[in-house]
N, C-alpha and C positions, 0 to 999 in steps of 0.2 A: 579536550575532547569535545565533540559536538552534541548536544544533549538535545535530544528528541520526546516531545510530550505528544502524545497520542490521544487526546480526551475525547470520547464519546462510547462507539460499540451500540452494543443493545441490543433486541431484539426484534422482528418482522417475522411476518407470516411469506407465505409461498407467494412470488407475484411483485409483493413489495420492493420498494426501496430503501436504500442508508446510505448515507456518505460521510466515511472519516477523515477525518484532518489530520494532520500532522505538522508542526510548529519546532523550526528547528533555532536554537542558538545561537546560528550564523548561518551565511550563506554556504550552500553545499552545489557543486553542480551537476551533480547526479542524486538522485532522490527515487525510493521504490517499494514497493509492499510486497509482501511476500507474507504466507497464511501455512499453519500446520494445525491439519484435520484430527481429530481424535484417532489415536493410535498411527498416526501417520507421519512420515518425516515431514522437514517443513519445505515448500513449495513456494517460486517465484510466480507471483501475480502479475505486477506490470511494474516498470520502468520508467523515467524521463531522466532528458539533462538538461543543460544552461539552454539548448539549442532547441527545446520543445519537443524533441525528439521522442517518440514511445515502442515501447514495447509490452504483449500482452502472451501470456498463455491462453496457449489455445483454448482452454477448459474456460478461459472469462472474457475471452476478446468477443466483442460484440455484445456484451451483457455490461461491463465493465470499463470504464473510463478515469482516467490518471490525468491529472493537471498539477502544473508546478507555478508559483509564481514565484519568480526571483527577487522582487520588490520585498516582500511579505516571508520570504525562506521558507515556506509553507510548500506541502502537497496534500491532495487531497484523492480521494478514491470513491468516486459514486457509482454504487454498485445496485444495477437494476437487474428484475426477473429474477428476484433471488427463489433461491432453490435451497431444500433442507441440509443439502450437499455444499453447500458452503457454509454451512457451520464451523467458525474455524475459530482459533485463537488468529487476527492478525497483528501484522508488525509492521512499523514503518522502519526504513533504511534509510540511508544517505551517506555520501561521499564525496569529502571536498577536493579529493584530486583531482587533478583539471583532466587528465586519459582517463578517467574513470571512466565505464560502459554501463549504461543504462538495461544492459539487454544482458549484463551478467547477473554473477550472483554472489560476486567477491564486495559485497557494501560493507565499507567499513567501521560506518556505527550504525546502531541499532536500537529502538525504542523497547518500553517493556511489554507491549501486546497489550490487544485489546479483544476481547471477546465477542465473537458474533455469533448468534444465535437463531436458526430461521426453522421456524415449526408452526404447525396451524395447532 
């Protein structure tokens, strides 16, 4: 299985910035975050694949930017204009099959979450 380490999360106030990492155990060609809000199911944030390709919910496109580097198996998620509304538990994804879609929500492993926290 492909094993994902998610280290950072934290805290921001209204305004601010974060960006989390995700560091995978092999190459994946699809890799993606996805975030579940306090009492809320959990929700696709944004997408890539081998090909750089993205994808963003509507609710963080334009606020929210997804990079992959294939080098490195690495994604990352820099999350600007954060809002107390993204206070989430997130996750990172990933999926080493080569059809995998970046723009789904069928990822087939999964990190263990990371807490974000945004309050003045």
């Amino acid at each position: 299985q492909v094993r994902l380490v998610e280290p950072g999360g934290g805290s921001a106030q209204p305004g601010e910035s974060l960006t989390l990492t995700c560091q995978a155990s092999e190459y994946t060609y699809c890799m993606g975050w996805f975030r579940q809000l306090p009492g809320k199911e959990r929700e696709k944030v944004a997408g890539v694949d081998w090909r750089l390709r993205t994808d963003y919910a509507p609710s963080t496109r334009g606020r929210f930017t997804i990079s992959k580097d294939n080098a490195k198996w690495t994604t990352s998620l820099q999350m600007d204009s954060l809002q107390p509304d993204d206070t989430a538990t997130y996750y990172c994804a990933a999926d080493r099959r080569i059809n995998c879609r970046m723009a789904g929500t069928d990822f087939t492993f999964w990190g263990e979450g990371t807490q974000v926290t945004v309050s003045s």
